[in-house]
Backbone of each chain as nested JSON, in Angstrom:
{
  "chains": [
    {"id": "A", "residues": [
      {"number": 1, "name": "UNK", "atoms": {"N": [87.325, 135.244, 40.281], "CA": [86.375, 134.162, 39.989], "C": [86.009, 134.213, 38.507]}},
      {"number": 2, "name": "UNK", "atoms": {"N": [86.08, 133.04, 37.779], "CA": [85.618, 133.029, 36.264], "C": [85.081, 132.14, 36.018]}},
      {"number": 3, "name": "UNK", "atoms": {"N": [83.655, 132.447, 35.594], "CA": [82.624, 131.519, 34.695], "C": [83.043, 131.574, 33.577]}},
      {"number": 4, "name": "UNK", "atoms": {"N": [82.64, 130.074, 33.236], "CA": [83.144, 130.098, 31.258], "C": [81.0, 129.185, 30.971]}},
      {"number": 5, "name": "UNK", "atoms": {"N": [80.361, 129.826, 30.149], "CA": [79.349, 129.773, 29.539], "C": [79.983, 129.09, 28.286]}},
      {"number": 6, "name": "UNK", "atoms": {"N": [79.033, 127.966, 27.565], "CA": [79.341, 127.368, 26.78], "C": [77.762, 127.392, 26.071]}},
      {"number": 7, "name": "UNK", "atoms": {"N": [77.316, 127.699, 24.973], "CA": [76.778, 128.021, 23.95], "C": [76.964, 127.113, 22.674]}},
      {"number": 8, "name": "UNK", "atoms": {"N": [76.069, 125.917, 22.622], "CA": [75.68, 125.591, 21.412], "C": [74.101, 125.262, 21.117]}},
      {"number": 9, "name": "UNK", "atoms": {"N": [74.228, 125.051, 19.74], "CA": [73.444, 124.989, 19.243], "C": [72.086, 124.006, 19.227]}},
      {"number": 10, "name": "UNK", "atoms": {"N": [70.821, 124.045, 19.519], "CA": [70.42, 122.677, 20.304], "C": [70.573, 121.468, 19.325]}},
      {"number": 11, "name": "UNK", "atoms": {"N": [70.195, 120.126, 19.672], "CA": [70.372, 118.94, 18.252], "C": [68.923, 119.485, 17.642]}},
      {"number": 12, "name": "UNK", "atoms": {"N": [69.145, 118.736, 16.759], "CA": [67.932, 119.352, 15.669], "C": [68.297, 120.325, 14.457]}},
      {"number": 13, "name": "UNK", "atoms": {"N": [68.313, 121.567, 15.178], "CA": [69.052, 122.675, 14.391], "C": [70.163, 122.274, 13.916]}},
      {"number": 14, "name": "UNK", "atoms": {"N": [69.727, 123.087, 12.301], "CA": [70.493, 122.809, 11.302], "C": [72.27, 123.693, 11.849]}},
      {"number": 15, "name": "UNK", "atoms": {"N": [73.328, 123.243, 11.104], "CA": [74.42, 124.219, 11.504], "C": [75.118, 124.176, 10.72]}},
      {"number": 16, "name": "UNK", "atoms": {"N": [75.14, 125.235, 9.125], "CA": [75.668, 124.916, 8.6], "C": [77.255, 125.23, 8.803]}},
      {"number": 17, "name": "UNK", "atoms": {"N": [77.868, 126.102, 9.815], "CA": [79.175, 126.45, 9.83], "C": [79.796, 125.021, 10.065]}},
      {"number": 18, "name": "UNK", "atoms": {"N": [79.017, 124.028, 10.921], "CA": [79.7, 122.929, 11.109], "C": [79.715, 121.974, 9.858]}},
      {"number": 19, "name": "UNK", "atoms": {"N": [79.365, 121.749, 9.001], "CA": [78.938, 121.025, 7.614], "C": [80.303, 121.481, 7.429]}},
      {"number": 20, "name": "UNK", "atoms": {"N": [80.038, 123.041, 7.047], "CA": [81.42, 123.379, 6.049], "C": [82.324, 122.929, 6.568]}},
      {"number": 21, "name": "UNK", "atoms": {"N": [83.272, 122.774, 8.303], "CA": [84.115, 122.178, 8.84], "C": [84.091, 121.059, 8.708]}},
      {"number": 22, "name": "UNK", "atoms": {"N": [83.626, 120.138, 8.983], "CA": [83.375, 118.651, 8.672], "C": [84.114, 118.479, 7.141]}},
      {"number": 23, "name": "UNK", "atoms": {"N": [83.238, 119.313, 6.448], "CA": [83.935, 119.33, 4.454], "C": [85.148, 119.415, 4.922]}},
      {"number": 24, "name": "UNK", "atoms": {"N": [85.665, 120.568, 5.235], "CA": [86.748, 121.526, 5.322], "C": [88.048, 120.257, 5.525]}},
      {"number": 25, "name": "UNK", "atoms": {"N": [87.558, 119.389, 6.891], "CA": [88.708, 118.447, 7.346], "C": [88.667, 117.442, 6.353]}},
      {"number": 26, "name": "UNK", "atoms": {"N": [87.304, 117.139, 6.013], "CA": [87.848, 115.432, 5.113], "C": [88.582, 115.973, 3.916]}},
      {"number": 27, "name": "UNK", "atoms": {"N": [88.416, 117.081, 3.34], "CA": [89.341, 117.64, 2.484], "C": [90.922, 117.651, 2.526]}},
      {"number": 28, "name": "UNK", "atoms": {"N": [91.049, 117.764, 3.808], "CA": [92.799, 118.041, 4.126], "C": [93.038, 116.585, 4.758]}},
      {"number": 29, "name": "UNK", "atoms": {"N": [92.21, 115.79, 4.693], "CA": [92.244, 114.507, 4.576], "C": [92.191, 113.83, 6.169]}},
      {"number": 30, "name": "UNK", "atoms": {"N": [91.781, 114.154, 7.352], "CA": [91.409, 113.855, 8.079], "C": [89.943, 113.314, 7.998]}},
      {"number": 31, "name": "UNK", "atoms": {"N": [90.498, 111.68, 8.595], "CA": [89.067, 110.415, 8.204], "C": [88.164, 110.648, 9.687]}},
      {"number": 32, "name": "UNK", "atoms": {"N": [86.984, 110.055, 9.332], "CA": [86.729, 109.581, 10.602], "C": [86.012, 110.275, 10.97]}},
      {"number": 33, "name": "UNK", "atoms": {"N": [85.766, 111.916, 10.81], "CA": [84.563, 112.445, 11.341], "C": [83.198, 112.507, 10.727]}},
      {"number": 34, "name": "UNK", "atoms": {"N": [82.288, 112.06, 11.903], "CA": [81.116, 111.965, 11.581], "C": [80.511, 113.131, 11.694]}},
      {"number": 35, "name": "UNK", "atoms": {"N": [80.815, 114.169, 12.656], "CA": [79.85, 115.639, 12.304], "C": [80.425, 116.631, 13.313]}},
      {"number": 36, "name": "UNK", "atoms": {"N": [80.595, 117.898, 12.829], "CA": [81.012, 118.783, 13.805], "C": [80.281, 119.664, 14.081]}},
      {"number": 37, "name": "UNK", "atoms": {"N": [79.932, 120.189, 15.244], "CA": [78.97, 120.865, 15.792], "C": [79.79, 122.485, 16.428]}},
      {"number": 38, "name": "UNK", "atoms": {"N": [79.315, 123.431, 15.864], "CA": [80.146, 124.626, 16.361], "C": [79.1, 125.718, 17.575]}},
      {"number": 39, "name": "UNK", "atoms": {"N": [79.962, 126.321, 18.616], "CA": [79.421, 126.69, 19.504], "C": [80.088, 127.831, 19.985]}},
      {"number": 40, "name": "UNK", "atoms": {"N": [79.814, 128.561, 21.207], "CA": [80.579, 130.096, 21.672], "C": [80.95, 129.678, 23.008]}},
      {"number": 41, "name": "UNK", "atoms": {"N": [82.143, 130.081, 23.168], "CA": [82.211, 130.162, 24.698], "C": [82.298, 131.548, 25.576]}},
      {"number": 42, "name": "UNK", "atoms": {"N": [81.858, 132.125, 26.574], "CA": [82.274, 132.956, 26.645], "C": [82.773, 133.353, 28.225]}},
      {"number": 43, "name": "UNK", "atoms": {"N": [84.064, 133.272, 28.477], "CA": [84.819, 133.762, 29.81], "C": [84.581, 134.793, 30.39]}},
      {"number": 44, "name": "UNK", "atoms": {"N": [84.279, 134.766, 31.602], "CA": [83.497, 135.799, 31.998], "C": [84.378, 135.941, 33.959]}},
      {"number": 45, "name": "UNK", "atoms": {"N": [85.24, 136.985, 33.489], "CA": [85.395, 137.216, 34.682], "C": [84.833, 138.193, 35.975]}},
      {"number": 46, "name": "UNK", "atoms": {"N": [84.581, 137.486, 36.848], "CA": [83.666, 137.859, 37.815], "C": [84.515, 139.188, 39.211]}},
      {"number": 47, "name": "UNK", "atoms": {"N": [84.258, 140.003, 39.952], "CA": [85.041, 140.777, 40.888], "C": [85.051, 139.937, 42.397]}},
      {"number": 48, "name": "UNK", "atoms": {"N": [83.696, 139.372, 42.265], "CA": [83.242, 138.519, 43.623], "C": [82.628, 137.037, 43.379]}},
      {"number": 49, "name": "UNK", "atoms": {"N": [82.668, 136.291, 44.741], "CA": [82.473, 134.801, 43.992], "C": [81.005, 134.461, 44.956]}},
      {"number": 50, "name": "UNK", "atoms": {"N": [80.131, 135.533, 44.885], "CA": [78.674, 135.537, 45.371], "C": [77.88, 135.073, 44.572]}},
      {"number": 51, "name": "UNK", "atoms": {"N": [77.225, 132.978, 44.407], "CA": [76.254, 133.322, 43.825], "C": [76.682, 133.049, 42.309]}},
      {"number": 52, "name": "UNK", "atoms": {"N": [78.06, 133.194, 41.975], "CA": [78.495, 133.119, 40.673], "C": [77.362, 132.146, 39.79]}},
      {"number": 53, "name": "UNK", "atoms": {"N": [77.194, 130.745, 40.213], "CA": [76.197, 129.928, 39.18], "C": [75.086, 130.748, 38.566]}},
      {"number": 54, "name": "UNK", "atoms": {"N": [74.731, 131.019, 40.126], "CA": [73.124, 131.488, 39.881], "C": [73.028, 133.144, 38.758]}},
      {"number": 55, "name": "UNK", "atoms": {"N": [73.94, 133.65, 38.558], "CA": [74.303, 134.926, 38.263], "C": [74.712, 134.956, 36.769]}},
      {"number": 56, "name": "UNK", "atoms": {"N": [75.442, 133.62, 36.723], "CA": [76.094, 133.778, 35.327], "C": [75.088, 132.977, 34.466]}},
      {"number": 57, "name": "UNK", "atoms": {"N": [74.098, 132.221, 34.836], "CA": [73.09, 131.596, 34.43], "C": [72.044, 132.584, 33.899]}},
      {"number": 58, "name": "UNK", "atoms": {"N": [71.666, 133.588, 34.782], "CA": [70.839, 134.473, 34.358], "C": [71.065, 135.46, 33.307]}},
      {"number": 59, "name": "UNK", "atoms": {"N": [73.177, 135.797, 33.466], "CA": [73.514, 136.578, 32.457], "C": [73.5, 135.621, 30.498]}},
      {"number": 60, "name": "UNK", "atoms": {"N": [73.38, 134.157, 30.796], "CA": [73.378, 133.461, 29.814], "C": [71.871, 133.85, 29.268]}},
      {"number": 61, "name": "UNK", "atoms": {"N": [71.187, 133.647, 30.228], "CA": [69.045, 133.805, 29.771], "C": [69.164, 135.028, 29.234]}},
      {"number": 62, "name": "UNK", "atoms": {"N": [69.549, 136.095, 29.503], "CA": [69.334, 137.401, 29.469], "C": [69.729, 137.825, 28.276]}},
      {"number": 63, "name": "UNK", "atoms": {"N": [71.228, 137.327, 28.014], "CA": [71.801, 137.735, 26.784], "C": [72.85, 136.987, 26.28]}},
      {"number": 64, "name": "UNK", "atoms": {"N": [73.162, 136.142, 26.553], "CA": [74.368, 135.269, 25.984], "C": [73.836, 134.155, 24.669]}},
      {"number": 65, "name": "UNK", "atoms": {"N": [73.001, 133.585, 25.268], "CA": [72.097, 132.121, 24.503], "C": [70.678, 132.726, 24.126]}},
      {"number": 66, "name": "UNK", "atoms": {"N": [70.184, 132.438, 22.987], "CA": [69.22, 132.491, 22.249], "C": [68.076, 131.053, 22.701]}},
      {"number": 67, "name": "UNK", "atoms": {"N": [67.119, 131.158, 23.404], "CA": [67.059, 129.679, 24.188], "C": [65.963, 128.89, 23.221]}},
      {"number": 68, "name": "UNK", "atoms": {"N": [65.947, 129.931, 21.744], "CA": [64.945, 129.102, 20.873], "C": [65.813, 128.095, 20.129]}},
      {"number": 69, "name": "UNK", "atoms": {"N": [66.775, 128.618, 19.883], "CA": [67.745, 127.438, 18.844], "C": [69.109, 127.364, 20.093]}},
      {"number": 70, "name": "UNK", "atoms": {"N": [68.855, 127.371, 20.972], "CA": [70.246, 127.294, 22.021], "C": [70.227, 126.693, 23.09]}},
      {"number": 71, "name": "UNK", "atoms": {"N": [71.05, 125.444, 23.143], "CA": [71.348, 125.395, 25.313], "C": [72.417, 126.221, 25.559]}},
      {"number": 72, "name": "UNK", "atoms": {"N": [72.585, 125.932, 27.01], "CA": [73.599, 126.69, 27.009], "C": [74.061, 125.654, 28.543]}},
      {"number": 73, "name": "UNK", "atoms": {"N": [75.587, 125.467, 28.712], "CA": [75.998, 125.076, 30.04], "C": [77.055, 126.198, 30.801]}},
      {"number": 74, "name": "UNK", "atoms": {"N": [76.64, 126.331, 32.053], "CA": [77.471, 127.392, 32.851], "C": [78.639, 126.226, 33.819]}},
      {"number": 75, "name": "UNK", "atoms": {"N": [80.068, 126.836, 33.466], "CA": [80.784, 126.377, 34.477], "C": [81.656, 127.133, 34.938]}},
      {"number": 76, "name": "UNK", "atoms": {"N": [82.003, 127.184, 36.654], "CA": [82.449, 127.849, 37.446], "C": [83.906, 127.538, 38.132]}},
      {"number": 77, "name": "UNK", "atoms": {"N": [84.979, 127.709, 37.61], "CA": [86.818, 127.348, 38.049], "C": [86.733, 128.544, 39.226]}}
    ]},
    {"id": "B", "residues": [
      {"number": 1, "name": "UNK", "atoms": {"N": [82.832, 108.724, 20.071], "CA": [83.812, 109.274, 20.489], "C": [83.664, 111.083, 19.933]}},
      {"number": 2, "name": "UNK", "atoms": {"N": [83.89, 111.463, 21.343], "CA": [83.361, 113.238, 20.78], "C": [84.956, 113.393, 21.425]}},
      {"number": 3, "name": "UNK", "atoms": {"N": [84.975, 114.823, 20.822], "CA": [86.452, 115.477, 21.199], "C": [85.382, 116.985, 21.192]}},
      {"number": 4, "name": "UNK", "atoms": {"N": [86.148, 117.897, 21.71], "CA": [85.437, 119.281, 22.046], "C": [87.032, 120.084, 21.74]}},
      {"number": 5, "name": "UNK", "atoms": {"N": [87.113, 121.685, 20.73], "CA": [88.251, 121.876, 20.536], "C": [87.678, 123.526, 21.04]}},
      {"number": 6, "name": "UNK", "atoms": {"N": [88.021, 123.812, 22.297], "CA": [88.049, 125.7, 22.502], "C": [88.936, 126.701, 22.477]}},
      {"number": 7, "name": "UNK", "atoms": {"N": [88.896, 126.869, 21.396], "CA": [89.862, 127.959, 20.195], "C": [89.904, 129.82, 21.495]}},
      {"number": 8, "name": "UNK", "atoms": {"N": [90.682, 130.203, 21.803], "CA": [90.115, 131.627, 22.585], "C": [91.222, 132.274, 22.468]}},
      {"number": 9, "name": "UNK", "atoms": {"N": [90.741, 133.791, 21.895], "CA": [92.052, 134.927, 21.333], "C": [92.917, 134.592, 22.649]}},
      {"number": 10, "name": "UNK", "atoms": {"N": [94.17, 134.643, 22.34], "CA": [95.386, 134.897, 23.185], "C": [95.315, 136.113, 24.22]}},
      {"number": 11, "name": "UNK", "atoms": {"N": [96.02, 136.115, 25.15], "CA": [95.844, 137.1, 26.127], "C": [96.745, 137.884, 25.121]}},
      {"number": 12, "name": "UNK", "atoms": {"N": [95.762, 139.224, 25.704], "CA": [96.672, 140.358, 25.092], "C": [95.962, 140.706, 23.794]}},
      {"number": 13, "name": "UNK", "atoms": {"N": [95.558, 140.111, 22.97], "CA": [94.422, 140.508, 21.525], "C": [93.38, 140.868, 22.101]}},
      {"number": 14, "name": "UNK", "atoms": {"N": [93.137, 142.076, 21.341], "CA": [91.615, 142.844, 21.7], "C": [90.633, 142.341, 21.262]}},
      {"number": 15, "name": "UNK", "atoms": {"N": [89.498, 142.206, 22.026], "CA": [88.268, 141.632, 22.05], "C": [87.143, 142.295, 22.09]}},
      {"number": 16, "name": "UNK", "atoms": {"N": [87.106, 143.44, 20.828], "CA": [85.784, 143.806, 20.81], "C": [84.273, 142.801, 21.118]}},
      {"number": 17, "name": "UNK", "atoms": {"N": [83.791, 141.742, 20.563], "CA": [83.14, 141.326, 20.974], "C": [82.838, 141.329, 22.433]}},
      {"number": 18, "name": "UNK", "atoms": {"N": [83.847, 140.826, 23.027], "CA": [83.482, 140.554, 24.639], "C": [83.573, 141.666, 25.248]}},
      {"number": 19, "name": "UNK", "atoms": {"N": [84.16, 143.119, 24.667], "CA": [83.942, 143.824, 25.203], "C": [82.624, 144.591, 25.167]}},
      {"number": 20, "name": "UNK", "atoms": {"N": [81.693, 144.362, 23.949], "CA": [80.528, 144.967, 23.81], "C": [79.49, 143.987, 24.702]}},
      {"number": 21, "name": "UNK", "atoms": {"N": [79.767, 142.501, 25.083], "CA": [78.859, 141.708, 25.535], "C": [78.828, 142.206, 27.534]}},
      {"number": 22, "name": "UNK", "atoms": {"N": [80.189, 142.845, 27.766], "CA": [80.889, 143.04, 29.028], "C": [79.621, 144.749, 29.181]}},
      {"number": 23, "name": "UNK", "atoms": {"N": [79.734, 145.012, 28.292], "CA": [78.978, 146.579, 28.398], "C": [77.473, 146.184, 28.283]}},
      {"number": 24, "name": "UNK", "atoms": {"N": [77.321, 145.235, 27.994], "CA": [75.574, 145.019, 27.558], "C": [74.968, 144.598, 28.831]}},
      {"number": 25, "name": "UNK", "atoms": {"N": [76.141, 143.199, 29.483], "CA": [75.462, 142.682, 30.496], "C": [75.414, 144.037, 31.753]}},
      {"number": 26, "name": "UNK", "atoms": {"N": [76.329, 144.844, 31.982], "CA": [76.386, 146.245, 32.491], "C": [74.648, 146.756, 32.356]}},
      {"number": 27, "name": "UNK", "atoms": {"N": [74.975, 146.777, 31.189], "CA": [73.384, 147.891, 30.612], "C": [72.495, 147.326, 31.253]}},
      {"number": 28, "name": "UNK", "atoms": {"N": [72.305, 145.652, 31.501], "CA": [71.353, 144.916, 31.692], "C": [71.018, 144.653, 33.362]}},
      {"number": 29, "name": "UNK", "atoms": {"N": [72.015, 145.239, 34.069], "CA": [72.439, 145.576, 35.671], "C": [73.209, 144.109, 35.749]}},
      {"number": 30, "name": "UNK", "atoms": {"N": [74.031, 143.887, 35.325], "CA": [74.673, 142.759, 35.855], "C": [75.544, 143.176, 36.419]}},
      {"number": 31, "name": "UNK", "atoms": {"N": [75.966, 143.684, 37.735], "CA": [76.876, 144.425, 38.151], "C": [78.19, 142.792, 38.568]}},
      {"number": 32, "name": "UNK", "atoms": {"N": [79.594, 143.749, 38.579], "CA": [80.667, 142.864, 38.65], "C": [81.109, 141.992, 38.032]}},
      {"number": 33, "name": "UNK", "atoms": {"N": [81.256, 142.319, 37.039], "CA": [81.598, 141.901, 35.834], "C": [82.873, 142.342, 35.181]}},
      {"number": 34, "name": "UNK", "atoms": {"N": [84.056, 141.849, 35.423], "CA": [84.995, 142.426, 34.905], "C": [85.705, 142.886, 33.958]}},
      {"number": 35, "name": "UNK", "atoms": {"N": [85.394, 141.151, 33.214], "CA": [85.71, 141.772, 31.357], "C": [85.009, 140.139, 31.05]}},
      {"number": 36, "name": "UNK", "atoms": {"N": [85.224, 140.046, 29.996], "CA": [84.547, 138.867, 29.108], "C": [85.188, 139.139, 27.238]}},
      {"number": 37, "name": "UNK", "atoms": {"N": [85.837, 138.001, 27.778], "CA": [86.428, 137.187, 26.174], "C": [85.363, 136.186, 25.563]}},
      {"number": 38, "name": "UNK", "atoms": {"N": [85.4, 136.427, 24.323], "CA": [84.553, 135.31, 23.394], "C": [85.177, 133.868, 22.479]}},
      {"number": 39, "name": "UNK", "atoms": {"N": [84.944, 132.764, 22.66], "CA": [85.663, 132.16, 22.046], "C": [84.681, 131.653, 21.257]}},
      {"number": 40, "name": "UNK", "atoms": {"N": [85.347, 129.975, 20.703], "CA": [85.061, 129.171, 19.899], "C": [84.848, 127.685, 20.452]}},
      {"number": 41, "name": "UNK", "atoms": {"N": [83.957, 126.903, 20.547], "CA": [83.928, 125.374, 21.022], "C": [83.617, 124.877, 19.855]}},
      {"number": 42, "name": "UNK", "atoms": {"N": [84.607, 123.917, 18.953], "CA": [83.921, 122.925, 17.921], "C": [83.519, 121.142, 18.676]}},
      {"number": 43, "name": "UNK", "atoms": {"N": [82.792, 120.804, 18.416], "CA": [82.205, 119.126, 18.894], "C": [82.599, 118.358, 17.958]}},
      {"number": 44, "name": "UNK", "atoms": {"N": [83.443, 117.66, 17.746], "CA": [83.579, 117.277, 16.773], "C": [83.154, 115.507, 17.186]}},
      {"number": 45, "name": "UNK", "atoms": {"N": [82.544, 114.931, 16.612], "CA": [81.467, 113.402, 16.545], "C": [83.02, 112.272, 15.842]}},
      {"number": 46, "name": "UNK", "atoms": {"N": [83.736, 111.649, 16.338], "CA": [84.601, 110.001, 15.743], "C": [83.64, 109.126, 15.051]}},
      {"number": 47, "name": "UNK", "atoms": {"N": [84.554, 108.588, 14.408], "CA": [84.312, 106.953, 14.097], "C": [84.634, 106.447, 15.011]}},
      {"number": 48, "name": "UNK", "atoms": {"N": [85.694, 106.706, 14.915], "CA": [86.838, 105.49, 16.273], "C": [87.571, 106.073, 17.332]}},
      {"number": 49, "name": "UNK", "atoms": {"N": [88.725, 105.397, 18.053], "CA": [88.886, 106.1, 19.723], "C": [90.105, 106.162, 19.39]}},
      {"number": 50, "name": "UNK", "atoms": {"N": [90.949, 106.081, 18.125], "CA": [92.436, 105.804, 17.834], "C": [93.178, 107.203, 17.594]}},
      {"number": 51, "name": "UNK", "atoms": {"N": [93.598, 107.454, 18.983], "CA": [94.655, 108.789, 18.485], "C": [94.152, 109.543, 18.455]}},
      {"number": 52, "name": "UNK", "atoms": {"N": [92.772, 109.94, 19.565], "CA": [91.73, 110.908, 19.488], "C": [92.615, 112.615, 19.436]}},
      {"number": 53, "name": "UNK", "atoms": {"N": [93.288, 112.479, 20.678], "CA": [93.856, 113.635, 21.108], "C": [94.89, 114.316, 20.37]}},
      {"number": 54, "name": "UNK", "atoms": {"N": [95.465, 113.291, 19.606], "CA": [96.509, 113.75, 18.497], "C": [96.173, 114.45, 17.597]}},
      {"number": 55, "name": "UNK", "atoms": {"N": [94.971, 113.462, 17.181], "CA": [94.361, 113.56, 15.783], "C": [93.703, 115.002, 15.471]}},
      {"number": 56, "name": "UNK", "atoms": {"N": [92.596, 115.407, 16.8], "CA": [91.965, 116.197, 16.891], "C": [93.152, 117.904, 17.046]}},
      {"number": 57, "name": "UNK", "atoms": {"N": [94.147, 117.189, 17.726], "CA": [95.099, 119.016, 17.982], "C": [95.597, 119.035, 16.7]}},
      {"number": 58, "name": "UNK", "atoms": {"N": [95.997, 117.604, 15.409], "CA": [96.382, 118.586, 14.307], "C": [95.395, 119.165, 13.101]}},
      {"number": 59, "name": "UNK", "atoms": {"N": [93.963, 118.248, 13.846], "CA": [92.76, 119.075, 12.93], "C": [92.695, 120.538, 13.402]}},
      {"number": 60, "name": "UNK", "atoms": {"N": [93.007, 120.888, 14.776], "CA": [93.205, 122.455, 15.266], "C": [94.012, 123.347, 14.342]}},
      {"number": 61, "name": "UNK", "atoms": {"N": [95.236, 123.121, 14.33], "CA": [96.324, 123.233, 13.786], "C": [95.805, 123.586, 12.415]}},
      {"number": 62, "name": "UNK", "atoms": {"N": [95.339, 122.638, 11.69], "CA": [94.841, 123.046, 10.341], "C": [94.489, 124.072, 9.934]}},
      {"number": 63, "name": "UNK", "atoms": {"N": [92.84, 123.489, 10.949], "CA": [91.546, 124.322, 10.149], "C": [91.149, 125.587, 11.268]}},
      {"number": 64, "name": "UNK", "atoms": {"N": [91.356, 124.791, 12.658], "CA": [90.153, 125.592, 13.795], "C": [90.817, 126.403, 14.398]}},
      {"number": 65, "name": "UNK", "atoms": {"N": [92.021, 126.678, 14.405], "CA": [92.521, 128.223, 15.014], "C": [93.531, 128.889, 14.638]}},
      {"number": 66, "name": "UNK", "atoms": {"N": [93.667, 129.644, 14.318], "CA": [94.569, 130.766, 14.166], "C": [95.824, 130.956, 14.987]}},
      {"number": 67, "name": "UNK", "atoms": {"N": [96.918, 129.872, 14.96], "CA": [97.958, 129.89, 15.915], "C": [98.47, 131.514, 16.146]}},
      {"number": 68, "name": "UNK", "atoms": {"N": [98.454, 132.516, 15.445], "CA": [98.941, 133.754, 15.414], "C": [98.326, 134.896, 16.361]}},
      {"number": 69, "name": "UNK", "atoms": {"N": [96.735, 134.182, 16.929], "CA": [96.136, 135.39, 17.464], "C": [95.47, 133.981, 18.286]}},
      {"number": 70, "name": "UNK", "atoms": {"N": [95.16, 133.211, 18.184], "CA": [94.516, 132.3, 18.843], "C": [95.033, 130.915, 20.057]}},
      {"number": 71, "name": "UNK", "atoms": {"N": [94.943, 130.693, 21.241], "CA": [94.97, 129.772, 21.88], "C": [93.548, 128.265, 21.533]}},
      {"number": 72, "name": "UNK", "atoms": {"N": [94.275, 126.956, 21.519], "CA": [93.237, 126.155, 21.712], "C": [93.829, 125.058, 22.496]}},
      {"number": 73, "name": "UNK", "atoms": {"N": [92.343, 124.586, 23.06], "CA": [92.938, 122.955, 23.888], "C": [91.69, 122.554, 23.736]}},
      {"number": 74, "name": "UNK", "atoms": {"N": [91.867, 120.873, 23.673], "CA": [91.281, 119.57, 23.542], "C": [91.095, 118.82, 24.512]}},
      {"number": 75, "name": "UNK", "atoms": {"N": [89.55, 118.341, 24.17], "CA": [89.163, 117.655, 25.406], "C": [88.226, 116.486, 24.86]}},
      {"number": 76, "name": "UNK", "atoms": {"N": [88.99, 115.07, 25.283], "CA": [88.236, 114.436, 24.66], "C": [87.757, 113.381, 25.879]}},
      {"number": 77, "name": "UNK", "atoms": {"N": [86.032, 113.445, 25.358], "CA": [84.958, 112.708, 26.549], "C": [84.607, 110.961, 25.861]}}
    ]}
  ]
}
């Protein structure tokens, strides 16, 4: 069983790694983007499939996501 | 038009990170937990809807992953 946690940054908060990407592409000349937003994912394989949401949600609160400048979405394959 | 690009070391590259996050959630009693890889999600914000999926795997290609140590795929909402 594997949760994948997805980690970004909430709107509001500033980000500058994404600025520099945004630069980075219109530089190499890709048009068209209006803003890139950078985030963590993190795969998380599980031994048992007990509960997984509720479990990998708590392991996100606990220690994955920062919930002052962070959401975070849990999904379960 | 958003595209989402999740960059994640190749199987087989060592993953200190996820391995210290795999030992923390441990520390923290998260029992069953097998291992945990760390990746990358960029958001990237369009102008337009033209050639999203193209466009966005050779901005990958470029800038956002490391074909040598890195897997990515595109997902555009």
């Amino acid at each position: 069983m594997t949760a994948f946690v997805t980690v970004m940054l909430r709107p509001g908060i500033l980000d500058p790694q994404g600025l520099a990407i945004a630069d980075g592409l219109a530089g190499l000349g890709h048009k068209g983007v209006q803003s890139v937003r950078v985030g963590k994912v993190f795969e998380i394989a599980l031994d048992d499939a007990d509960n997984v949401q509720e479990r990998v949600t708590q392991m996100a609160k606990d220690l994955l996501a920062n919930p002052v400048i962070e959401d975070f979405t849990v999904e379960v394959r």
